[in-house]
C-alpha positions as CSV (number, residue, x, y, z in Angstrom):
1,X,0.0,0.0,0.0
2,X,1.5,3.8,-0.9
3,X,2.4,6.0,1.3
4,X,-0.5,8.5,2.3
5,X,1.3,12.4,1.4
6,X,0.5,14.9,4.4
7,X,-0.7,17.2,1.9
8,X,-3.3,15.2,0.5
9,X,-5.2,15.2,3.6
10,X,-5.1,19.0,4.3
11,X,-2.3,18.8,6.7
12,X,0.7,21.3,6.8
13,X,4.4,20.3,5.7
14,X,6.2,21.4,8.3
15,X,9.4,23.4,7.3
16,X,11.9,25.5,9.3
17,X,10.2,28.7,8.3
18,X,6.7,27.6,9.8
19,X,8.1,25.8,13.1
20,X,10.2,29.6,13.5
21,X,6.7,31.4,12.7
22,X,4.9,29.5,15.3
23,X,7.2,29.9,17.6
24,X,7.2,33.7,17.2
25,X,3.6,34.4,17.1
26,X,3.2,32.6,20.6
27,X,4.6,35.6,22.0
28,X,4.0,39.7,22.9
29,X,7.0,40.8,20.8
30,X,7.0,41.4,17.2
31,X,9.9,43.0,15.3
32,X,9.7,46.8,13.6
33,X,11.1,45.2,10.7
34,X,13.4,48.1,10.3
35,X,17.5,48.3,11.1
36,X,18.3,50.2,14.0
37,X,19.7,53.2,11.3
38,X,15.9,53.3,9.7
39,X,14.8,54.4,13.1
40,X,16.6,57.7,13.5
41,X,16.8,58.3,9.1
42,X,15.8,61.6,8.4
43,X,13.2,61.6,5.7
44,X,14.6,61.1,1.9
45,X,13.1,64.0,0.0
46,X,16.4,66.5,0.3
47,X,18.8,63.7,-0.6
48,X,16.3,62.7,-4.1
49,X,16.6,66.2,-4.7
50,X,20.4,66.4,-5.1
51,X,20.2,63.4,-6.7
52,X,18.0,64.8,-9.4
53,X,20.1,67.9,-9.6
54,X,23.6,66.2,-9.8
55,X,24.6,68.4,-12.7
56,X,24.6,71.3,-11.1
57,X,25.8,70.1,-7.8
58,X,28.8,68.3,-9.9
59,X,29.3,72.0,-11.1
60,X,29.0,73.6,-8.2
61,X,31.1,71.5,-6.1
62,X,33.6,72.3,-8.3
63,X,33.5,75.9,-8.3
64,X,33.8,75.5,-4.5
65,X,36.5,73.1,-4.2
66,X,38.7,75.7,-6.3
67,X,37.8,78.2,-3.6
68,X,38.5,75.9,-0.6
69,X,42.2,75.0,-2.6
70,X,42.3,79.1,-3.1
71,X,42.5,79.4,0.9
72,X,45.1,76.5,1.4
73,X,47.5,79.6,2.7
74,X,44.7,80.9,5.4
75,X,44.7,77.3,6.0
76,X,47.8,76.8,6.3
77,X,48.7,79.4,8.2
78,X,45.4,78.9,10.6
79,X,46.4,75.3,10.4
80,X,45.0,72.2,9.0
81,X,44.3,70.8,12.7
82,X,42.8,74.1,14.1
83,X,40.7,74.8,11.2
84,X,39.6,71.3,11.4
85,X,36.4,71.9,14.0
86,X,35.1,75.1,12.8
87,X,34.8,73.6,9.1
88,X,33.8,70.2,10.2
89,X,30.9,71.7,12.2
90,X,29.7,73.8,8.6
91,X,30.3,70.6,6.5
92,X,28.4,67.9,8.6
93,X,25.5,70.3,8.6
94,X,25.3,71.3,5.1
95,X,26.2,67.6,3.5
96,X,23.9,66.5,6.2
97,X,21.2,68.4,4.7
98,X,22.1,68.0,1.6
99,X,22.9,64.5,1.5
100,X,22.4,62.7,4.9
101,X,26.4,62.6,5.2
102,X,27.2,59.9,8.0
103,X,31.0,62.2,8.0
104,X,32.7,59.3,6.6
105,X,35.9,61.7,6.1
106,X,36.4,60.0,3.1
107,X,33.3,61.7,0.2
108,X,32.7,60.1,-3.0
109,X,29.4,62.0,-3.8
110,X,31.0,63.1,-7.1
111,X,31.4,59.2,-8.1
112,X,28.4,58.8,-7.1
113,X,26.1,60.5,-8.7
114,X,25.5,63.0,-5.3
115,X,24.0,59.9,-3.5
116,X,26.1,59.1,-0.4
117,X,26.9,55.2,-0.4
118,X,27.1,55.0,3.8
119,X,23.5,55.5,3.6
120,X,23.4,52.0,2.4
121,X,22.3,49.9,5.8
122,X,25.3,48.0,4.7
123,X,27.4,50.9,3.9
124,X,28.3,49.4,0.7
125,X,31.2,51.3,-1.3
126,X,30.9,49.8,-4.8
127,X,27.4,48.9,-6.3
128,X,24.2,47.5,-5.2
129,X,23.6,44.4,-3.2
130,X,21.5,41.5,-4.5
131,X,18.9,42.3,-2.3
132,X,17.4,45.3,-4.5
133,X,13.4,45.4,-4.6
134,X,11.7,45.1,-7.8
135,X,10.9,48.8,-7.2
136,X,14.1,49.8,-6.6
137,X,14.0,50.4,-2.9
138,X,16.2,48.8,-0.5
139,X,15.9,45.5,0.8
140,X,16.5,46.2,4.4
141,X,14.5,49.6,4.4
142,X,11.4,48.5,2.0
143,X,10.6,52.1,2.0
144,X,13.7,53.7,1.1
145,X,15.2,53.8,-2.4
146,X,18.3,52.1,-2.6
147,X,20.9,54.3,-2.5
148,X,22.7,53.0,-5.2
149,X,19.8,53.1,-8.0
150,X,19.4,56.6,-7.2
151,X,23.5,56.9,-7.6
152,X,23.3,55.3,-11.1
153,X,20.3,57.9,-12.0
154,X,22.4,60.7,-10.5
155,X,25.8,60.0,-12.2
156,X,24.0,59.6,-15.6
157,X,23.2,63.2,-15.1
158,X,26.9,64.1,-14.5
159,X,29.7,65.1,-16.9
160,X,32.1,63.0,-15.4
161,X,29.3,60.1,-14.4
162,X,31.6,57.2,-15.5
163,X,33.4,58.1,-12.1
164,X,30.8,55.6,-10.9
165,X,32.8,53.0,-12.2
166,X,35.6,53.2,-10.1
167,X,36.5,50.4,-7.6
168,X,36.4,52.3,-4.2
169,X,38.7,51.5,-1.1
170,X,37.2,50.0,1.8
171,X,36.3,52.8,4.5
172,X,39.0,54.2,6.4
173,X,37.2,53.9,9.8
174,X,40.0,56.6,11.5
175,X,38.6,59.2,9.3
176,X,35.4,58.9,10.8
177,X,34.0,62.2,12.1
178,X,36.7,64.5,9.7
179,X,36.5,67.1,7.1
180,X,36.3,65.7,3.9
181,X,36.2,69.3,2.3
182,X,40.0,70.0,4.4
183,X,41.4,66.4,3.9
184,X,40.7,66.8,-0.2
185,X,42.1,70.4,-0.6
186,X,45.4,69.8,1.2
187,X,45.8,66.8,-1.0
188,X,45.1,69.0,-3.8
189,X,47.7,71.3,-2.5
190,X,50.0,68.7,-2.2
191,X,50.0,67.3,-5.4
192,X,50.3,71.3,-6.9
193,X,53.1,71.8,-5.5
194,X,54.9,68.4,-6.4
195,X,53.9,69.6,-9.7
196,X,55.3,73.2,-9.4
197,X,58.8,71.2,-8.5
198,X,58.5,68.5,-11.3
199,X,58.1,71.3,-13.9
């Protein structure tokens, strides 16, 4: 005689996933379904916009990073170190407007299409994960759009949008907290003058 199937006669299979789901239901708690970064996120409609207005940010950034390398000497002079909080307090506010900067010390927005990458739950630094929703949003933050479809959007606005496709160094974690804006121009500076002695 053949083996009666469980499922012919109405019963459940019982798999991992429904023993874990009984289990759960039995008692008071039930998750937010959200990471612990959702629950202090700041709403997403400034960071869309500068994602839609890459372009002009891409231009503008520029303009302003030629200042910034313009007052090296005040900087220097001042010094990098003391300058440091008074620019890092202007920066984290404006990016964070801007762009919900975490103040990773180390900005790629201009690779990235003027979407900030450690707004990814899992800070990722060079594309997408597999997890990205049929509608684009994020697979950890179902109602946030993943940060790097709205980087591809934004760097096909750009002039230099093929930036995108740079592999990215991991984050420098003792960066953390820095001026990206200081860190890039004395670099700059640097790399000017090893020029001006070259030539």
């Amino acid at each position: 005689m053949p083996k009666s199937n469980p499922s012919q006669k109405g019963e459940t299979r019982l798999t991992q996933a429904s023993l874990v789901r009984r289990e759960r239901d039995r008692t008071a708690y039930h998750p937010a379904d959200v990471s612990p970064q959702r629950r202090v996120q700041r709403r997403y409609t400034m960071r869309l916009w500068s994602v839609r207005h890459a372009r002009f940010l891409e231009w503008f950034y520029a303009r302003f990073a030629d200042v910034f390398l313009a007052l090296h000497p005040v900087w220097n002079a001042v010094g990098y170190a003391r300058a440091e909080k008074p620019v890092k307090f202007v920066e984290k506010r404006v990016k964070g407007f801007m762009f919900d900067c975490r103040m990773c010390g180390q900005c790629i927005l201009s690779s990235t299409g003027m979407s900030c990458p450690m707004n990814c739950p899992k800070q990722l630094r060079n594309g997408p994960c597999g997890g990205v929703r049929a509608n684009g949003n994020c697979e950890v933050e179902p109602d946030m759009p993943c940060v790097w479809v709205k980087a591809w959007e934004g760097s096909r606005r750009m002039r230099n949008g093929d930036a995108i496709l740079a592999v990215q160094k991991p984050v420098d974690q003792s960066l953390r907290e820095t001026s990206a804006w200081l860190r890039v121009t004395a670099l700059a500076a640097a790399e000017r003058e090893k020029e001006r002695e070259n030539a």
